[in-house]
C-alpha positions in Angstrom: 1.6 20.5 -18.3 -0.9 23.1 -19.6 -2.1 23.4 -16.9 1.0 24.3 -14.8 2.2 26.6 -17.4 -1.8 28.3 -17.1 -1.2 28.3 -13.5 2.3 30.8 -13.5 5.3 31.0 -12.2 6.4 28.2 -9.5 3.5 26.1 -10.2 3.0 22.6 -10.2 1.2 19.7 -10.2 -0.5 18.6 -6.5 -2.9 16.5 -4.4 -5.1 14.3 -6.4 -3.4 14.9 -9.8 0.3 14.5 -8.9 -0.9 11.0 -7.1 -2.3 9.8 -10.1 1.0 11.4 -12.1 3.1 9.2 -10.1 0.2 6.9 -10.5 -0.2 5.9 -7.2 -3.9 6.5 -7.4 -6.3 5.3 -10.8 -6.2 7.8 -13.8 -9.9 9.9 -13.4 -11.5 12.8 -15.8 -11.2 15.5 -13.3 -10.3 18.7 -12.6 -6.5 19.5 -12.4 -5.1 19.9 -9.1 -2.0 22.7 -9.4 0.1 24.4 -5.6 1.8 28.0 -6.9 3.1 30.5 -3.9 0.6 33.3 -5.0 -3.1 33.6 -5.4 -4.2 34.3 -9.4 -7.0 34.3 -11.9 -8.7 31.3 -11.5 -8.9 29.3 -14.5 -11.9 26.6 -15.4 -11.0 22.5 -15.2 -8.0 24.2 -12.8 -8.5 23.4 -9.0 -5.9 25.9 -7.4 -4.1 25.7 -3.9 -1.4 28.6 -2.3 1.1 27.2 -0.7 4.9 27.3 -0.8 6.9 24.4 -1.3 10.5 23.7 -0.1 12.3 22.8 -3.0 12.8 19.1 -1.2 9.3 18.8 -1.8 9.2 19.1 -5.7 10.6 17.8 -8.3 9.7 17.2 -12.3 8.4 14.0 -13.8 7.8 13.5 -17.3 9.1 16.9 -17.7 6.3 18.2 -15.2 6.6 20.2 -12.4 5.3 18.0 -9.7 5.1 17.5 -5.7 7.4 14.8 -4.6 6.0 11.3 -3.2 6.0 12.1 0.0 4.9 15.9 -0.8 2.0 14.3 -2.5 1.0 12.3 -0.1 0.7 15.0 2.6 -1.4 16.7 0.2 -3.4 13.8 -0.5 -4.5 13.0 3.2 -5.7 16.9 3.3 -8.9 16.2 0.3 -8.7 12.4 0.2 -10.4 9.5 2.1 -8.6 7.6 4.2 -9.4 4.5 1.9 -7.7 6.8 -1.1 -4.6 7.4 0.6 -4.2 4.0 1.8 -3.9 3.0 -1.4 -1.5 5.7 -2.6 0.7 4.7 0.9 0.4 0.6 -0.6 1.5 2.0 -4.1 4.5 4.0 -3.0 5.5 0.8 -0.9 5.5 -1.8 -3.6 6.8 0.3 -6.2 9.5 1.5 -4.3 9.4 4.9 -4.5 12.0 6.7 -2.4 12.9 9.5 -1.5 15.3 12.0 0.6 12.5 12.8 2.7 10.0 11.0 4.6 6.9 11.0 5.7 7.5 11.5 9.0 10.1 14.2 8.0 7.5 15.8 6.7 4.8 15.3 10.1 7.3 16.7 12.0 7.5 19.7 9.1 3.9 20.5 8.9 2.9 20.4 11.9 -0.7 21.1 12.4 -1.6 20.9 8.6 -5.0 19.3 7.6 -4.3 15.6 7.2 -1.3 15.1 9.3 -4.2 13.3 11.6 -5.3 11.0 9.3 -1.5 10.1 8.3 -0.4 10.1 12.0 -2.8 7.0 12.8 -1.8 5.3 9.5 1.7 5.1 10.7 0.5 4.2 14.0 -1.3 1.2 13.0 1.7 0.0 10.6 3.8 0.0 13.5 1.8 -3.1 15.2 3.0 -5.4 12.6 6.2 -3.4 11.2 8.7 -5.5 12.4 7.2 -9.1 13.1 8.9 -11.6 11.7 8.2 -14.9 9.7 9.0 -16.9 12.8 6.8 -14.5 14.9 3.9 -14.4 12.6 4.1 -18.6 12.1 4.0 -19.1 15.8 0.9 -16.6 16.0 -0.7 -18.1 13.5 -0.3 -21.7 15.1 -1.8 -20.5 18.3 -4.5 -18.9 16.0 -5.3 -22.5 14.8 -4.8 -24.3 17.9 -7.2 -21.5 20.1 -10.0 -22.0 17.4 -10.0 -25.8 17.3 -8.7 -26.2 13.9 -6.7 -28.3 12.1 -3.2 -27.8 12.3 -1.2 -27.3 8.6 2.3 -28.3 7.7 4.6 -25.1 8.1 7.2 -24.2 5.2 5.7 -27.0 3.0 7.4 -27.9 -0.5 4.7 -28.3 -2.9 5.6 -29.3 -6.6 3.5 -27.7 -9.4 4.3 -28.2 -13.0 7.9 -28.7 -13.2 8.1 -26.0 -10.5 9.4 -26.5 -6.2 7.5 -24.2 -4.5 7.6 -23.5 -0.2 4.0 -22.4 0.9 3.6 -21.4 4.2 0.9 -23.0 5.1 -0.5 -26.5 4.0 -3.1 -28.6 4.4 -2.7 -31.0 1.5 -5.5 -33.2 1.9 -8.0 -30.1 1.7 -5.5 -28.5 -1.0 -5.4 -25.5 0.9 -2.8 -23.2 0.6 -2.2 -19.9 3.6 0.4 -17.5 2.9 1.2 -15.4 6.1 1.4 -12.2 4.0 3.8 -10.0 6.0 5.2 -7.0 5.3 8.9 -8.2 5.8 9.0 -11.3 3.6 6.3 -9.9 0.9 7.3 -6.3 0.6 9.5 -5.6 -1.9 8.7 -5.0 -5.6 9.7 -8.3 -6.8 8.4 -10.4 -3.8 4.9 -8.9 -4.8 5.4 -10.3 -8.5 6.8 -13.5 -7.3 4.1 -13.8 -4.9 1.1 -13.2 -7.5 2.9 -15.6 -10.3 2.9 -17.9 -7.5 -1.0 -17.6 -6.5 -1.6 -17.7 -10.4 0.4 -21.0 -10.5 -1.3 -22.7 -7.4 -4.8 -21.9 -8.4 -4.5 -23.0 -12.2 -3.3 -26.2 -10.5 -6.3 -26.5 -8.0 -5.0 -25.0 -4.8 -6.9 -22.8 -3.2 -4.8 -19.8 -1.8 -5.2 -17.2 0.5 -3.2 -14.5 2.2 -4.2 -13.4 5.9 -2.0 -10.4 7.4 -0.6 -10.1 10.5 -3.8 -7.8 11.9 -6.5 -10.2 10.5 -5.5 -12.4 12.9 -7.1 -10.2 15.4 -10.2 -10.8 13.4 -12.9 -14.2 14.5 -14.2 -14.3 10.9 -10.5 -15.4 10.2 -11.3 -18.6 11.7 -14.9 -19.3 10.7 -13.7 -18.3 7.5 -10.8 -21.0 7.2 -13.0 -23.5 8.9 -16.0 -23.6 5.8 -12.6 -23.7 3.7 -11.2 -26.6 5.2 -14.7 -28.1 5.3 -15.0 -28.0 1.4 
């Protein structure tokens, strides 16, 4: 906050520190990032950028001027790696974090502006596995198996684990191997990501092994040298 109120008039928080405000990124000792509409005095430990933003682009949290989600975001891709603003994208997905504007709202907005590029191909690549389904992904995944010579497991098995009924995805009881198809769909809400760890906790403490493989892993040969030392052990 001192540092928005150092910064002028229609300042605010931005880029790497508004991410890690809305704490969609890990909290570093760095610099504070501020955006205000005109240039000023530069100030130290205050990283500055000019820039005017629509007022559908900020907001105030704790009491902060601040960039919205998808406002920071955009101005993450611009100074971040792609790695970085993955993980802001994951964060913003599992937490929930909406807003009136999108992403692509804003693309289509900013044309031209540094990162767009980088945010472009993300949504480009999330669009391959988008909108599979459970049924999809479980009949990929058994051609998977069957094309790499493996073993085939026991689809929607119910597995019992103290006191508790469980349905894995994937089973191959004799191994006690446990695959959870991890798709976006089934596993992306909020509370299917804390249901889905408790769950992993549970299995493991038991003596499953689980693993998750995504939709685009399957794309991936290690996959299936990987499961095969697994279901050697």
């Amino acid at each position: 906050m001192a540092a928005v109120l150092a910064s002028g008039p229609g300042a605010m928080l931005s880029h790497r520190s508004a991410a890690r405000l809305w704490r969609l990124i890990p909290l570093r000792q760095s610099a504070v990032e501020v955006t205000r509409p005109r240039n000023g005095r530069p100030r130290a430990g205050i990283v500055v950028h000019r820039s005017h933003v629509p007022a559908d682009e900020r907001t105030v949290l704790n009491g902060i001027p601040v960039t919205t989600v998808p406002r920071t975001i955009l101005d993450l891709a611009a100074v971040a790696t792609r790695r970085e603003v993955e993980r802001a994208f994951n964060e913003v997905e599992v937490r929930q974090l909406t807003d009136r504007l999108s992403i692509p709202d804003l693309l289509a907005r900013h044309r031209g502006r540094r990162g767009t590029g980088v945010l472009r191909a993300m949504l480009g690549d999330r669009t391959a596995f988008s909108g599979v389904t459970r049924n999809d992904f479980e009949e990929r995944f058994a051609r998977f198996v069957d094309d790499h010579g493996l073993p085939r497991p026991r689809f929607n098995a119910d597995l019992a684990v103290g006191g508790r009924f469980f349905v894995v995805d994937c089973l191959w009881a004799e191994q006690r191997l446990v695959v959870e198809l991890d798709g976006r769909v089934a596993h992306g809400t909020r509370q299917a990501f804390e249901a889905d760890r408790e769950r992993d906790r549970l299995l493991q403490a038991a003596g499953w092994r689980v693993v998750r493989i995504t939709w685009r892993q399957l794309e991936k040969t290690a996959v299936a040298a990987d499961l095969r030392r697994l279901l050697e052990m």
